[in-house]
PDB file of N, CA, C and O in Angstrom:
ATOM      1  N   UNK A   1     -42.825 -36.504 -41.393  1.00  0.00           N
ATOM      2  CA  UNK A   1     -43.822 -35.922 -42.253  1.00  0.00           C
ATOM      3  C   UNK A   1     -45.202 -36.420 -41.826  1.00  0.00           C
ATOM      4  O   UNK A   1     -45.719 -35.630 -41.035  1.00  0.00           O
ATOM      5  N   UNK A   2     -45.920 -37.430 -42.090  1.00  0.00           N
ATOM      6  CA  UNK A   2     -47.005 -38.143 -41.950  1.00  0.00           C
ATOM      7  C   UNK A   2     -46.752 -39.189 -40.680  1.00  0.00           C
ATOM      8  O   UNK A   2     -45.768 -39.918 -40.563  1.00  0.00           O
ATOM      9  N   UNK A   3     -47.746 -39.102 -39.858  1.00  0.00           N
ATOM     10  CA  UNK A   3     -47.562 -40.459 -38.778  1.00  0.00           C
ATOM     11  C   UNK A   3     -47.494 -41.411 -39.601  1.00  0.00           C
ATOM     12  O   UNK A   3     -47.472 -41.411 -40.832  1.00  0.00           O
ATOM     13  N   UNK A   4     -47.433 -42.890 -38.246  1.00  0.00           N
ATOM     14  CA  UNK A   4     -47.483 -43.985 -38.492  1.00  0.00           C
ATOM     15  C   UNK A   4     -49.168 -44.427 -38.862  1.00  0.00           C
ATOM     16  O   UNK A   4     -49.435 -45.213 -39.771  1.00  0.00           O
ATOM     17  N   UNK A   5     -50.017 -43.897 -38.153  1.00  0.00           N
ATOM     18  CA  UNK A   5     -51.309 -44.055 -38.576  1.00  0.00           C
ATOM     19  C   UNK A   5     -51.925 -43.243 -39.247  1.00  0.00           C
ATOM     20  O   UNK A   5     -53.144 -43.342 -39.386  1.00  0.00           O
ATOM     21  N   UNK A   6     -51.326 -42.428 -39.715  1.00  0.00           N
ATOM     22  CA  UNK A   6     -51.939 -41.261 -41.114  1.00  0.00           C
ATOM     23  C   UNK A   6     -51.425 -41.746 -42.531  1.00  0.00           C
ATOM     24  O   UNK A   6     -52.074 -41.540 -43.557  1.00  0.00           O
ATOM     25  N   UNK A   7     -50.280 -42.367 -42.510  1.00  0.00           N
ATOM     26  CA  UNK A   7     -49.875 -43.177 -43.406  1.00  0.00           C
ATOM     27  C   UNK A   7     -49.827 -44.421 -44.133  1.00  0.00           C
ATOM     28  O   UNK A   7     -49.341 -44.832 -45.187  1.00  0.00           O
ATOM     29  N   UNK A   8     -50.879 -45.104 -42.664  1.00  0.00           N
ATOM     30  CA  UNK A   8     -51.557 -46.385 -42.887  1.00  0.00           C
ATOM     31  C   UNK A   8     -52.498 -46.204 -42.993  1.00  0.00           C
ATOM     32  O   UNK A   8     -52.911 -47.356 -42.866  1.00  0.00           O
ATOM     33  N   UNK A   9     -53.358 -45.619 -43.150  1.00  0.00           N
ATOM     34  CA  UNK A   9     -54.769 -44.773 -43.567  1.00  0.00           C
ATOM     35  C   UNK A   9     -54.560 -44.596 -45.088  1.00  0.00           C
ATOM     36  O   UNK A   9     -55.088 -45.373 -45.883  1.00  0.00           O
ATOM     37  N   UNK A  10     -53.808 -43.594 -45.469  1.00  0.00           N
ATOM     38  CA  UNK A  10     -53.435 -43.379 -46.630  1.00  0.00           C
ATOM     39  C   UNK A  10     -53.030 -44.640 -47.539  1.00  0.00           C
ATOM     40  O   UNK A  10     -53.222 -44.438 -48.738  1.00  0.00           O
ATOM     41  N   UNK A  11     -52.498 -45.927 -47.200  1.00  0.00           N
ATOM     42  CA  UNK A  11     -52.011 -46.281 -47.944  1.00  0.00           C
ATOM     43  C   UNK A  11     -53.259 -47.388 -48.183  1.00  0.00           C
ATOM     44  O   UNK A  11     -53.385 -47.858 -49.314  1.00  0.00           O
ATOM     45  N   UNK A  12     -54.282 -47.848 -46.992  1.00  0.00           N
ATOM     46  CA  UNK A  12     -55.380 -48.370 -47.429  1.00  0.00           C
ATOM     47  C   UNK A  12     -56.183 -47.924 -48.254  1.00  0.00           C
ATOM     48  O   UNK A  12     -56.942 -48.681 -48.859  1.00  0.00           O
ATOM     49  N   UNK A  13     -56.174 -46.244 -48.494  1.00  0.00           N
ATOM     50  CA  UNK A  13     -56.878 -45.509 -49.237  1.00  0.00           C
ATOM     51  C   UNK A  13     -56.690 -45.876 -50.646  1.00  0.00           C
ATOM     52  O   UNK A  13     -57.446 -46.257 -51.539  1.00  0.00           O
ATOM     53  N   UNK A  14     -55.543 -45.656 -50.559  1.00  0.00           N
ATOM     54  CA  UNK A  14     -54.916 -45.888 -52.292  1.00  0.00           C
ATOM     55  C   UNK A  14     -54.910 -47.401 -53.237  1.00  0.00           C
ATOM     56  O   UNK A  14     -55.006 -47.665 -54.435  1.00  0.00           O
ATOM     57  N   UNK A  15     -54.731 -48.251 -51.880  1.00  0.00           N
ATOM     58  CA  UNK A  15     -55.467 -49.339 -52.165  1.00  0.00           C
ATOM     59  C   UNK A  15     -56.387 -50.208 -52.467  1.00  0.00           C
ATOM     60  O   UNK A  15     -56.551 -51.243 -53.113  1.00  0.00           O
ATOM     61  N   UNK A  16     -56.945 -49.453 -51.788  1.00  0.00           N
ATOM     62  CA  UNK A  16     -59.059 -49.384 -51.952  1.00  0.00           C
ATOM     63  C   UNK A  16     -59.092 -48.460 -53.381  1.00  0.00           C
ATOM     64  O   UNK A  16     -59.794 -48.943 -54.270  1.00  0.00           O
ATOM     65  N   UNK A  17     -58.553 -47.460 -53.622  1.00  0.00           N
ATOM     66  CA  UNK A  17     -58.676 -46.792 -54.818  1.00  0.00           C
ATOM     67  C   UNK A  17     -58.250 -47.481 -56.274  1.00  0.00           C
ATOM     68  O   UNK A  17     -58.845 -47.375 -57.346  1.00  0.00           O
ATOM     69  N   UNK A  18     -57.220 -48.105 -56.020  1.00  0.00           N
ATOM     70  CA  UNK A  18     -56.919 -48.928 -57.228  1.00  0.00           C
ATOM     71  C   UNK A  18     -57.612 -50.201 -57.360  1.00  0.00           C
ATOM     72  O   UNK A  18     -57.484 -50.807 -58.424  1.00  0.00           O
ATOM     73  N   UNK A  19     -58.442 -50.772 -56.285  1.00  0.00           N
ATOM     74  CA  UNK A  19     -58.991 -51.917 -56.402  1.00  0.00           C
ATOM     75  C   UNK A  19     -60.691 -51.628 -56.923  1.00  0.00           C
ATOM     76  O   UNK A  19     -61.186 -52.302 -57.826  1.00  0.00           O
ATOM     77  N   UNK A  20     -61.342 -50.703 -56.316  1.00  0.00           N
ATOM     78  CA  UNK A  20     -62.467 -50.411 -56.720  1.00  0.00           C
ATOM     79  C   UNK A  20     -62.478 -49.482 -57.672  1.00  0.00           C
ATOM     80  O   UNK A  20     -63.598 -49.440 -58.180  1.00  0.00           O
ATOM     81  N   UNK A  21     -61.799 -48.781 -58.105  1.00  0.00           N
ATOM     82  CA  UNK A  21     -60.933 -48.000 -59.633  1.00  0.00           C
ATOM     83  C   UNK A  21     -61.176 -49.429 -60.700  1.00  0.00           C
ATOM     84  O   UNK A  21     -61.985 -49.684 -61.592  1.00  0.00           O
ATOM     85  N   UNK A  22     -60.498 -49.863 -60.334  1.00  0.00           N
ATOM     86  CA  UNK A  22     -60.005 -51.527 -61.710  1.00  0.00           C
ATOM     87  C   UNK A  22     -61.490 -52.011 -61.384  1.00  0.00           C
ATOM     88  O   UNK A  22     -62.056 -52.299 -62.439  1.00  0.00           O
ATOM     89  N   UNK A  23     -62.170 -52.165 -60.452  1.00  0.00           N
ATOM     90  CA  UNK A  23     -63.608 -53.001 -60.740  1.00  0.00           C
ATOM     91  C   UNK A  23     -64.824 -52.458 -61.555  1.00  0.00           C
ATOM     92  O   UNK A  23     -65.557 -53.010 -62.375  1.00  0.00           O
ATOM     93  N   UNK A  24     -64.797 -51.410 -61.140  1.00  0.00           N
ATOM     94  CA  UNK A  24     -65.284 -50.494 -61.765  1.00  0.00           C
ATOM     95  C   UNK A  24     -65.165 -49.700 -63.528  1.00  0.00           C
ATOM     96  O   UNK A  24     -65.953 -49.077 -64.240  1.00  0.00           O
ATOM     97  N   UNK A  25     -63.550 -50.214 -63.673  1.00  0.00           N
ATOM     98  CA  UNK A  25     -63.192 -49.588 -65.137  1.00  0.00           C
ATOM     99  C   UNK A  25     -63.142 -48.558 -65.104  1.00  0.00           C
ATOM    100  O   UNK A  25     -63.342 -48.220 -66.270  1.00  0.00           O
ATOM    101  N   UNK A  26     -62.946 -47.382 -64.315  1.00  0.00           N
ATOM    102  CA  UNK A  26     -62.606 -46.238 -64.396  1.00  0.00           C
ATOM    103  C   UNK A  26     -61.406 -45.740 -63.989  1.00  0.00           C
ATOM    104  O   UNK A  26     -61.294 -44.752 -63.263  1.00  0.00           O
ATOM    105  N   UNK A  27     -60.138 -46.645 -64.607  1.00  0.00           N
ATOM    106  CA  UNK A  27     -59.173 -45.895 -64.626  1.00  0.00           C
ATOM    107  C   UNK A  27     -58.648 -45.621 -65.095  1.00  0.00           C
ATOM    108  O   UNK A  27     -57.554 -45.228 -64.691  1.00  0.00           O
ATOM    109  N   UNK A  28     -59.259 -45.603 -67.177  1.00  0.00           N
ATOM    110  CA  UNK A  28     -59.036 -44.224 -67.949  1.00  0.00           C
ATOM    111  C   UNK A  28     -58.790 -43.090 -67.086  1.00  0.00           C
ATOM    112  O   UNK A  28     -57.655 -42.614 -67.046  1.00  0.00           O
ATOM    113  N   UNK A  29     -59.576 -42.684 -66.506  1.00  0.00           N
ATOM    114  CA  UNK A  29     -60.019 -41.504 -66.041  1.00  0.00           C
ATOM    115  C   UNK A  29     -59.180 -41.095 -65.704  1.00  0.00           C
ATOM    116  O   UNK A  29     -58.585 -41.757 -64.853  1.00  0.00           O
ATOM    117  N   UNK A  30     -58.490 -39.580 -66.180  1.00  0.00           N
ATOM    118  CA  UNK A  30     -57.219 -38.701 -65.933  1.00  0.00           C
ATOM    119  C   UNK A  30     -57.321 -38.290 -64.588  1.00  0.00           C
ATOM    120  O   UNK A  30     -56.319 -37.968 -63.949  1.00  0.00           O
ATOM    121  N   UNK A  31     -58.728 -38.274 -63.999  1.00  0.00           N
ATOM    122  CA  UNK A  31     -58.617 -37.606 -62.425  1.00  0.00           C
ATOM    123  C   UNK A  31     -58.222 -38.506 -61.265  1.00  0.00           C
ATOM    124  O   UNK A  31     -57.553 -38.199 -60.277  1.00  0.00           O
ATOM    125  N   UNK A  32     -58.865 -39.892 -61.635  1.00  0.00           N
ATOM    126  CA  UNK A  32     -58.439 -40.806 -61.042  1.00  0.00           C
ATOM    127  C   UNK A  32     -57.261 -41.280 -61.061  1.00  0.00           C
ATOM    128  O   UNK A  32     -56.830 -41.759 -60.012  1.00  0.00           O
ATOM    129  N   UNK A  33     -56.647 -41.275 -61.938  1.00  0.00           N
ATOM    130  CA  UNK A  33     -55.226 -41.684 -62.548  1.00  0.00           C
ATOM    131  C   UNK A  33     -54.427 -40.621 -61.471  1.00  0.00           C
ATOM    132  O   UNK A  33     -53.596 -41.119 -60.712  1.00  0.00           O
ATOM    133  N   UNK A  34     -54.679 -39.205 -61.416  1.00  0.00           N
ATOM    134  CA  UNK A  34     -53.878 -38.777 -60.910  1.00  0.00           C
ATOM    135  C   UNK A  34     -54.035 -38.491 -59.530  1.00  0.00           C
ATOM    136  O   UNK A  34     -53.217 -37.788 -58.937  1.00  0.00           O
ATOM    137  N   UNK A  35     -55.229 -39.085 -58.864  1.00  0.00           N
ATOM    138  CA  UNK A  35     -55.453 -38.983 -57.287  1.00  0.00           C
ATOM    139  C   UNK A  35     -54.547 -40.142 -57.461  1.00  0.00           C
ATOM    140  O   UNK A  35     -53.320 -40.084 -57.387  1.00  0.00           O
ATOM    141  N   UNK A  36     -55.000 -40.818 -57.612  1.00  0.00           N
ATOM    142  CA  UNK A  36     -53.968 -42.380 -57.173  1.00  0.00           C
ATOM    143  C   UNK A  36     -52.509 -42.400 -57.257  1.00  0.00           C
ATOM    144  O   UNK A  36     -51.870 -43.138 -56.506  1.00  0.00           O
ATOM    145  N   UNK A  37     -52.041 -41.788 -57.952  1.00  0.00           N
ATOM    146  CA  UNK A  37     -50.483 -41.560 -58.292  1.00  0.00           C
ATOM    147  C   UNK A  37     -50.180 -40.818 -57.562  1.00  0.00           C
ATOM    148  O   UNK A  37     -49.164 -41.235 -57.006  1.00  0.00           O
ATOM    149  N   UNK A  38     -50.625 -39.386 -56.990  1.00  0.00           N
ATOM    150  CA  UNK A  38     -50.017 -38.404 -55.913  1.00  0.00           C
ATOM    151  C   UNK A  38     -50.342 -39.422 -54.645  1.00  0.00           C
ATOM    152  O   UNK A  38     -49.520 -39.741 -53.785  1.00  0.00           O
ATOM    153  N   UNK A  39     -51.489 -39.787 -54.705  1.00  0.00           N
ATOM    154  CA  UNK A  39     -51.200 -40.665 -52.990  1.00  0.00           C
ATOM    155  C   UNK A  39     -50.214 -41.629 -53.097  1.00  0.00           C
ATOM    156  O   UNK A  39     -49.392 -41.783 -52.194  1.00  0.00           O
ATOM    157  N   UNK A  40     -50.209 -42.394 -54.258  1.00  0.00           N
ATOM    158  CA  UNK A  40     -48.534 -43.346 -53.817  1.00  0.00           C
ATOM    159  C   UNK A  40     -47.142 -42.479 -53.837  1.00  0.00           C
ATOM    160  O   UNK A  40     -46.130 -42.596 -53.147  1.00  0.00           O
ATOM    161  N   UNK A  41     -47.436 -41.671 -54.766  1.00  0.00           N
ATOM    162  CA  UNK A  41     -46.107 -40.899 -54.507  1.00  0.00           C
ATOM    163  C   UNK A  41     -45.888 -40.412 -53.236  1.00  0.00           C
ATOM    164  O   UNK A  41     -44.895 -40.694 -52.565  1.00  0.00           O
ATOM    165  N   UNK A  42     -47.056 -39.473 -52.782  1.00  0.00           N
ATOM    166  CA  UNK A  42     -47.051 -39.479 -51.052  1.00  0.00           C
ATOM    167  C   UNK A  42     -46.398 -40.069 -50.070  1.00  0.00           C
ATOM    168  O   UNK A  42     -45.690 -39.562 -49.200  1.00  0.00           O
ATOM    169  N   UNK A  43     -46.835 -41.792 -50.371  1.00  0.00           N
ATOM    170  CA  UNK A  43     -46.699 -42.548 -49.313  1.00  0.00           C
ATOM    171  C   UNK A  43     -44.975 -43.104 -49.649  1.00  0.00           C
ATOM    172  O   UNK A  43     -44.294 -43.699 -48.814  1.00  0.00           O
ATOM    173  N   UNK A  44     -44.477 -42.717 -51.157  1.00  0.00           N
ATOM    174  CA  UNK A  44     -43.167 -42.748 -51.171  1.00  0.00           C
ATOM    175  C   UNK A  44     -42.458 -42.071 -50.658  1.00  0.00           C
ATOM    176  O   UNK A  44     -41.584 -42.387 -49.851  1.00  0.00           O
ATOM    177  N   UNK A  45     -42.750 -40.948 -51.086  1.00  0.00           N
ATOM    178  CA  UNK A  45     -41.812 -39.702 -50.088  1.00  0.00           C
ATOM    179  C   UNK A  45     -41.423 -39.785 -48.582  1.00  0.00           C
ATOM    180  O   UNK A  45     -40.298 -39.621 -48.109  1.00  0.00           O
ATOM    181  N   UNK A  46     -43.175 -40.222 -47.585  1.00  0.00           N
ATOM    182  CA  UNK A  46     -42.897 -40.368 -47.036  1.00  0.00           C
ATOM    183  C   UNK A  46     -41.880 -41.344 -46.392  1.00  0.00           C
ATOM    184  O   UNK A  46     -41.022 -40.823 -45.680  1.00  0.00           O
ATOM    185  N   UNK A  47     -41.860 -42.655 -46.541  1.00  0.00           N
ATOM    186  CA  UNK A  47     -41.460 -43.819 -46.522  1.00  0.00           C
ATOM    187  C   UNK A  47     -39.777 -43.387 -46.629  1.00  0.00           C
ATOM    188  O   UNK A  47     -38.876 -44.100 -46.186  1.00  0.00           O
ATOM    189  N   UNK A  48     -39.597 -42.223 -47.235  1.00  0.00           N
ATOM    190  CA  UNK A  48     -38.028 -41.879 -47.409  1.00  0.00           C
ATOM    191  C   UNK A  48     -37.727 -41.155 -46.431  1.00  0.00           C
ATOM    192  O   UNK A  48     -36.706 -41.442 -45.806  1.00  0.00           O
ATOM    193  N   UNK A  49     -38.661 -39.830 -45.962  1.00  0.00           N
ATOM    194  CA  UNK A  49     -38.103 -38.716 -45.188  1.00  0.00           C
ATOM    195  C   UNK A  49     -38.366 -38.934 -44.041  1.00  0.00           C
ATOM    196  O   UNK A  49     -37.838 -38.190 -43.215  1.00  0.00           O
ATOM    197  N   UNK A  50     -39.406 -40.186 -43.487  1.00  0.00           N
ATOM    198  CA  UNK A  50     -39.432 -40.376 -42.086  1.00  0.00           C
ATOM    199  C   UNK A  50     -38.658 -40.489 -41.379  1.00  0.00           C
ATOM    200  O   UNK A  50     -37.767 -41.328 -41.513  1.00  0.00           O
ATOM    201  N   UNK A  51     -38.765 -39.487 -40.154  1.00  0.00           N
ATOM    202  CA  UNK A  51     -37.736 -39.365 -39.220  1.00  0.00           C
ATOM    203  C   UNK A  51     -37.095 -40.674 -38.492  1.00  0.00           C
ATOM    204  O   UNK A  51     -37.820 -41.395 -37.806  1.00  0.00           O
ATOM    205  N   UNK A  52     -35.883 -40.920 -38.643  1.00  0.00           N
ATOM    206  CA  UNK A  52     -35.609 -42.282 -38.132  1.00  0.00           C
ATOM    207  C   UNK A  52     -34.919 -42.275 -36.739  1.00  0.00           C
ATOM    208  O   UNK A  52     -33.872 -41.656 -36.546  1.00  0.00           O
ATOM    209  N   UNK A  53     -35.598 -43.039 -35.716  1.00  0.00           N
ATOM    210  CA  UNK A  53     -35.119 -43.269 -34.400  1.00  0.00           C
ATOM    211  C   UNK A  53     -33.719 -43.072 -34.056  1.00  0.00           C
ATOM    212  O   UNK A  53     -32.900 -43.965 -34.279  1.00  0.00           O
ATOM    213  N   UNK A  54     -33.369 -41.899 -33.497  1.00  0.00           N
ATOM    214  CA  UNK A  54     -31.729 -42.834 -33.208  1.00  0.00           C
ATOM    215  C   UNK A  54     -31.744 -43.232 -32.698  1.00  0.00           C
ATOM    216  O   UNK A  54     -32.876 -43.433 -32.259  1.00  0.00           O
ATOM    217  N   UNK A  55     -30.394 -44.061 -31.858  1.00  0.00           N
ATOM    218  CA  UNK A  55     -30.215 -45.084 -31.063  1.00  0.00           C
ATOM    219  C   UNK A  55     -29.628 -44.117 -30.298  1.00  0.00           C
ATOM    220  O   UNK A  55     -29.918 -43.949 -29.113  1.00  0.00           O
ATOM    221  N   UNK A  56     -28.598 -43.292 -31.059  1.00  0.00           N
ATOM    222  CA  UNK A  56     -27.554 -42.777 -29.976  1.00  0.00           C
ATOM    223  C   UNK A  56     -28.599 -41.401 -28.727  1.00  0.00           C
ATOM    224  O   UNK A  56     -28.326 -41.252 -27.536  1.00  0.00           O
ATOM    225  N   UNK A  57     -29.550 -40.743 -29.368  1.00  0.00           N
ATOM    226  CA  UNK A  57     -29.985 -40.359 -28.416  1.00  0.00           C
ATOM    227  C   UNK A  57     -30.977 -40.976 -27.073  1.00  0.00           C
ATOM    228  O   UNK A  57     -31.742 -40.283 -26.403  1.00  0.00           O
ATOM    229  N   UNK A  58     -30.741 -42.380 -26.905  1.00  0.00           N
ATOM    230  CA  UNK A  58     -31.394 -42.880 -25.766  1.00  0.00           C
ATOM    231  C   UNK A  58     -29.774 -43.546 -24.722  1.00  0.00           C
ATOM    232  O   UNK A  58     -28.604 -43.858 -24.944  1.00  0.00           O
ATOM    233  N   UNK A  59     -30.576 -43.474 -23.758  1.00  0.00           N
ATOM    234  CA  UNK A  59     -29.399 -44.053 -22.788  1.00  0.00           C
ATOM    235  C   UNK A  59     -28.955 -45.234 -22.834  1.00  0.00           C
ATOM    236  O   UNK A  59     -29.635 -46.200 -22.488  1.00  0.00           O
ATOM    237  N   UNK A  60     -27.266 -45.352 -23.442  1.00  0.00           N
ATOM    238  CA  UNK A  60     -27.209 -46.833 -23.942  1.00  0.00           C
ATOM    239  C   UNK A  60     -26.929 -47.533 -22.269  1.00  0.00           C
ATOM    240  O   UNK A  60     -26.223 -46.859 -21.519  1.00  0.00           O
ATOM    241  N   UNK A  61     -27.328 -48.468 -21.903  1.00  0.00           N
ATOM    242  CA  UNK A  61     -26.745 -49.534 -21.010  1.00  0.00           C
ATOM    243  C   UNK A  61     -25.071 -49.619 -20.455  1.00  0.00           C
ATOM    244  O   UNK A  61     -24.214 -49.460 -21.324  1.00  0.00           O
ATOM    245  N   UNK A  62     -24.604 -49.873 -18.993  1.00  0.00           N
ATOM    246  CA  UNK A  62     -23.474 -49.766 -19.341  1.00  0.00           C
ATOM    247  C   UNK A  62     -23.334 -51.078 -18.384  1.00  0.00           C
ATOM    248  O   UNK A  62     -23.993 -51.402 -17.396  1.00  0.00           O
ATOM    249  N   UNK A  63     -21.956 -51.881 -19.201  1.00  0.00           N
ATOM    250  CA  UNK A  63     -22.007 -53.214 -18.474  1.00  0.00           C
ATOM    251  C   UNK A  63     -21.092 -53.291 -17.508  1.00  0.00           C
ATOM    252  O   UNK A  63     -20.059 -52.878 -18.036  1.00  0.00           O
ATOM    253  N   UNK A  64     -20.884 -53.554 -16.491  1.00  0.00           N
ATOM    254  CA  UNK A  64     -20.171 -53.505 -15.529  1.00  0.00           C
ATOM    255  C   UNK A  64     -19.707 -55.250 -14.834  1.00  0.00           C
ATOM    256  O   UNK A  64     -20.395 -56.271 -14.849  1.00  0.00           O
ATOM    257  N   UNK A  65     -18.588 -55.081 -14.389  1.00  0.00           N
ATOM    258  CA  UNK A  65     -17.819 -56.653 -13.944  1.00  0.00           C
ATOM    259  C   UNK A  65     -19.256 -57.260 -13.226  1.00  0.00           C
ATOM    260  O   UNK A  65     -19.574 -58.333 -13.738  1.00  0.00           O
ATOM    261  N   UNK A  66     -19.955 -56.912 -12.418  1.00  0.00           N
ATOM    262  CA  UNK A  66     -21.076 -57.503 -11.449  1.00  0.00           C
ATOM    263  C   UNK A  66     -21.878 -58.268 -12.936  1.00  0.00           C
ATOM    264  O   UNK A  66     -22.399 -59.344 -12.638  1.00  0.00           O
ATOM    265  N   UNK A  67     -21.996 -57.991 -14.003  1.00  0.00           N
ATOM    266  CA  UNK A  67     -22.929 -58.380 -15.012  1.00  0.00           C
ATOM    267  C   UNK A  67     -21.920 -60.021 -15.591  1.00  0.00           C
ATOM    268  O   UNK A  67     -22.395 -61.077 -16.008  1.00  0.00           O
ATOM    269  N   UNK A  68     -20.885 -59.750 -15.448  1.00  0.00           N
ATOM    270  CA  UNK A  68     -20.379 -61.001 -15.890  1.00  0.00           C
ATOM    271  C   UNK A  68     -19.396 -61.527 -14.938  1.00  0.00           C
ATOM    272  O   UNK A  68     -18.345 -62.109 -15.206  1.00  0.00           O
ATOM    273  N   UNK A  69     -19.835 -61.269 -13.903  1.00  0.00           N
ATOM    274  CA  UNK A  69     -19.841 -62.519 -12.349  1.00  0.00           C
ATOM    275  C   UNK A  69     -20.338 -63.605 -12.387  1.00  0.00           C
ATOM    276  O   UNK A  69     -21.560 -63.645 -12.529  1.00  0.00           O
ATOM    277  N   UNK A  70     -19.573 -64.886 -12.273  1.00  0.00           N
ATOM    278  CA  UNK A  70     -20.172 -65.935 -12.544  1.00  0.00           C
ATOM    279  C   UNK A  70     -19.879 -66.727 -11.018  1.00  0.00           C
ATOM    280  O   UNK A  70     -18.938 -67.443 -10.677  1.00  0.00           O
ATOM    281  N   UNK A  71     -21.082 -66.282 -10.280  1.00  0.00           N
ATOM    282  CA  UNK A  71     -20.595 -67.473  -8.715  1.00  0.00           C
ATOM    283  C   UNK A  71     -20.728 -68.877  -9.086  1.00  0.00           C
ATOM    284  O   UNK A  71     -20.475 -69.759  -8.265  1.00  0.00           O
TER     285      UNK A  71
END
């Protein structure tokens, strides 16, 4: 879904948002309340649906007697 650096962007965002949000006292505020909540939810979703590496599609290693030759 989101890169690795679109998502670390985002999540400084939201961070910076809740920190200068709370200094500020404006997070009554229903608009703020709900930018901040869709970006963590965001960064949840993502955090779930990211595509995960396989292993099996890279070339596994193959060990052969020469590897555990001991002269």
């Amino acid at each position: 879904m989101l890169s690795d650096k679109t998502s670390f962007i985002l999540t400084v965002a939201v961070a910076f948002g809740f920190s200068i949000s709370g200094i500020l006292n404006i997070l009554d505020n229903f608009v703020i309340v709900t930018l901040l909540l869709l970006g963590f939810l965001l960064i949840v979703v993502n955090l779930f649906t990211y595509e995960k590496i396989q292993i099996e599609e890279y070339e596994k290693p193959t060990n052969t007697e020469e590897d555990f030759d001991i002269d």
